[in-house]
N, C-alpha and C positions, 0 to 999 in steps of 0.2 A: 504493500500500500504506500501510494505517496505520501507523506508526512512533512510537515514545516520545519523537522530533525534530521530528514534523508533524504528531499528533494533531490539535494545536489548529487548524490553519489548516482540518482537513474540520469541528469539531467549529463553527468562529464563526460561519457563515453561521447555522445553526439556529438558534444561541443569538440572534443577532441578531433574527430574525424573531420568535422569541417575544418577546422585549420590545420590540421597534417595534409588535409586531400590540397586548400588552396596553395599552402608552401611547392607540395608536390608538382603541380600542375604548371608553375610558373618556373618560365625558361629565363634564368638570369643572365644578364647583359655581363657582369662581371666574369663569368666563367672564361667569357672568348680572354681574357688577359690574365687572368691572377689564377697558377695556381694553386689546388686546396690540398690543406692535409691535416695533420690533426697530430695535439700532442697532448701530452698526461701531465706534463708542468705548469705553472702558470707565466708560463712563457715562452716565443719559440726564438731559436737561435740558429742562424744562418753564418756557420763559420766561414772565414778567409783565410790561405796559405799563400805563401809567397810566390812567385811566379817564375821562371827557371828563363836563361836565355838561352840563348840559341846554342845546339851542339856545337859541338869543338870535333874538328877536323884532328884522326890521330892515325898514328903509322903502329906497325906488328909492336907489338912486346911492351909499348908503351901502357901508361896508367891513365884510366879512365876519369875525368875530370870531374871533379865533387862538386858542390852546393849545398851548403846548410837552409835546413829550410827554415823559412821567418814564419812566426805569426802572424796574420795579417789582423783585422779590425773584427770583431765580431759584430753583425747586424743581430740585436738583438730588441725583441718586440716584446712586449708586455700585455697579456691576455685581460681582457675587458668584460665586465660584466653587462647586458641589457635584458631589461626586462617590463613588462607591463599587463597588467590586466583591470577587468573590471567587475562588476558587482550587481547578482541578479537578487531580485528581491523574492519572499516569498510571496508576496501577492500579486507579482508578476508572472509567477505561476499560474495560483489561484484564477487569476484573469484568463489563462488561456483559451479559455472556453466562448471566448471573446477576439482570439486571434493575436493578444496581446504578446503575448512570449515568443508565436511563432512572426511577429514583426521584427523583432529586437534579438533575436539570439537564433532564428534560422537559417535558410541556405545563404541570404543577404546582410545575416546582422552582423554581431558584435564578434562571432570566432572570427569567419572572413574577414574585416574589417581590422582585429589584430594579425591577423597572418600577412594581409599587405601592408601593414605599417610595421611588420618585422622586415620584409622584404626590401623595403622603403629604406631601411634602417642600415641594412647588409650593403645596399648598392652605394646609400650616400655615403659609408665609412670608406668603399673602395673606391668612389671618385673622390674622395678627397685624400687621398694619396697623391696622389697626380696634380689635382688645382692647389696644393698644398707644398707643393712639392718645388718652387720657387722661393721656400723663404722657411722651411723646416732645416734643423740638425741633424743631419745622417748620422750613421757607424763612422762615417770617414770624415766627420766635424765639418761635414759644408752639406748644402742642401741636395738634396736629391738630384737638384737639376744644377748645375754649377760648370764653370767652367777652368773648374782647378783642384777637381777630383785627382791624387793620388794613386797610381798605381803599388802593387802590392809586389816590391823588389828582396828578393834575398839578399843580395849585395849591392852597397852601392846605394847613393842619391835615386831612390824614385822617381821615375821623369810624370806630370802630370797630363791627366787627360779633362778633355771637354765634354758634356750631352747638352751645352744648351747653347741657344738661339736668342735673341731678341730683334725687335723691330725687323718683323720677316711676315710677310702675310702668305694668306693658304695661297700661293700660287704655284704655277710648274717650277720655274726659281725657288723658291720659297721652299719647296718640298723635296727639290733636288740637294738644296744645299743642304738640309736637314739628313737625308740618306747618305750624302756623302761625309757628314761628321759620325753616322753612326759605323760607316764603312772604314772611317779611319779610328776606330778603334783598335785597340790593343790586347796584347793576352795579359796574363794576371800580371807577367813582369813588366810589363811595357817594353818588352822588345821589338816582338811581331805581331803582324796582323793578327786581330782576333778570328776574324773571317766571319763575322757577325755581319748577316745579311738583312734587312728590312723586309719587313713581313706583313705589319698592319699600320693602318693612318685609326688613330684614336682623336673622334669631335667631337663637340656639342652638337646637338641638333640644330641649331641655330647655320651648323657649318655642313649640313649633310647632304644638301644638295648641290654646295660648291666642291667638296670634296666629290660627289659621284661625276661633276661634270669635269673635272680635272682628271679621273682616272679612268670613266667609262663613257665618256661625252666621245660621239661620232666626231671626231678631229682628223681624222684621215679613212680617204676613202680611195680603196684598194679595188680594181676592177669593179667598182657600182658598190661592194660592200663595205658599211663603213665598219671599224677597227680602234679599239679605245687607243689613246696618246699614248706611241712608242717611245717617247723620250723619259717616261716613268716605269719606275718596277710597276712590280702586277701586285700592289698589296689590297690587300681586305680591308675593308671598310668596316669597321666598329662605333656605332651610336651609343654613347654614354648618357642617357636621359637627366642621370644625376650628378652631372656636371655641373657644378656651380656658377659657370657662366662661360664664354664663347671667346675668352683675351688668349687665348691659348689651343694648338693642335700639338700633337703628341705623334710618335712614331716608334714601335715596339719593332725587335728582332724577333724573326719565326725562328731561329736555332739557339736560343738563349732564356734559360729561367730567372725573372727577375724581379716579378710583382706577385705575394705568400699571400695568402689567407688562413690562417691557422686556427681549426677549430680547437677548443678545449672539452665546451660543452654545445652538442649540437642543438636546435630548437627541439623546445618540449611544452606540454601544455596539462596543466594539475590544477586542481582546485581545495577549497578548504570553508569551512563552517565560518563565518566570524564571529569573533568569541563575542558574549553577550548577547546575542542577535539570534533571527533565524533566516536571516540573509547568507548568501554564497558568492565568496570571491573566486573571480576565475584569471586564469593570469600564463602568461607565458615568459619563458626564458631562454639565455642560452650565452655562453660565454667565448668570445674568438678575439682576434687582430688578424686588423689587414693592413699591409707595409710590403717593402719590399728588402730585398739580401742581397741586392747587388744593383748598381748603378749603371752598368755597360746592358746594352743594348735596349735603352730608352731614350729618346729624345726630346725635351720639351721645347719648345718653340711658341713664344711669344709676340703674339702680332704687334706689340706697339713696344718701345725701349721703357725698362725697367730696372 
């Protein structure tokens, strides 16, 4: 029998399922960049080791040439708590017989409505990596985006590297010179090419249909068919919705891991009596960071000087 001391325990399984089913069902924009994993600390850490230079040319019988290896910087992220729920009453029950309960807490109410403002919650923390990412303190004491990032040398002065841009707008220029600083990138010691290729253009929507016309806009037409712009890689196009704003495009390596999401504790959905009352809180959680472990083959690029 339903009771005003048990409502909630028949009412959590439902509620449950609508907001695991809406989590489920939605295809995150974050995935195409950040990848995920999951750790049992309250923290994830993204070690660096120093970076070797180039072999040494040797003859028979000779000794093979050493290197001490350096530690390099640890990226290390700090696991976050979020959470949020709300409060059914029991005469919002009582009422249902009125349609009252199934307005506010069924297929359109209150679980679905936490589940996209968790979602909400996941996407805005991963684009603000990125729009944040001009004026944050990295693992390597400069900001994500910098242009006097430190390579990671065993021996020997460091030579330093670049991932950013200013006053460069989304144009063919614009995006060429951006693929060409990710292209002169380095290995961990700054000796040699990293060989770090360009993969995706990362925009606001505000930039998605400049960017489609820059890489798949009819600009040349081959025998009567036209052919996107041969003077650019062939990258993927990624819509950031939770982009904070439009001063900024972005340009990721397809053969390089660089932007973590690290779960701790994955989303979950519980309930509980409130004391005094015969009311029921219902609530969701779940604990991660999103950041990234390495600054090579990222580029940020800012449309106006900063």
């Amino acid at each position: 029998m339903l009771l005003s001391e048990n409502f909630g325990v028949f009412v959590t399984p439902g509620q449950r399922k609508v907001f695991m089913d809406e989590i489920e069902n939605y295809e995150p924009q974050f995935a195409q960049i950040f990848r995920q994993t999951e750790t049992t600390i309250p923290f994830y850490r993204g070690a660096h080791i120093g970076g070797f230079g180039l072999w040494n040319s040797s003859t028979e019988g000779t000794t093979i040439a050493t290197e001490s290896v350096k530690q390099g910087s640890n990226a290390e992220l700090s696991i976050e708590r979020y959470s949020k729920g709300y409060t059914i009453s029991w005469e919002l029950m009582q009422d249902d017989q009125q349609g009252v309960f199934s307005g506010q807490a069924g297929q359109g109410g209150s679980a679905k409505m936490l589940a996209r403002s968790l979602v909400s919650t996941v996407e805005s923390k991963c684009a603000s990596v990125l729009t944040g990412g001009f004026t944050n303190t990295g693992y390597d004491g400069v900001a994500l985006f910098a242009t006097n990032h430190k390579y990671h040398k065993n021996t020997g002065t460091p030579p330093t590297g670049s991932n950013k841009l200013t006053a460069t707008p989304l144009t063919v220029a614009g995006l060429q010179d951006a693929c060409k600083l990710m292209r002169a990138m380095k290995d961990n010691g700054g000796a040699a090419s990293a060989g770090i290729i360009p993969g995706q253009l990362i925009v606001h929507p505000d930039d998605e249909f400049a960017a489609r016309t820059l890489l798949n806009g009819a600009l040349n037409i081959v025998d009567g068919v036209p052919h996107a712009n041969s003077t650019l890689p062939n990258l993927e196009i990624v819509v950031l919705d939770h982009l904070a704003n439009s001063s900024a495009f972005y340009v990721r390596a397809k053969n390089m891991d660089n932007l973590v999401l690290a779960w701790r504790e994955k989303p979950r959905f519980a309930s509980h009596q409130i004391p005094q009352s015969v009311d029921w809180f219902f609530y969701g959680y779940m604990r991660f960071v999103a950041g990234y472990e390495e600054w090579r083959g990222l580029v940020g690029v800012q449309k106006s000087t900063s």
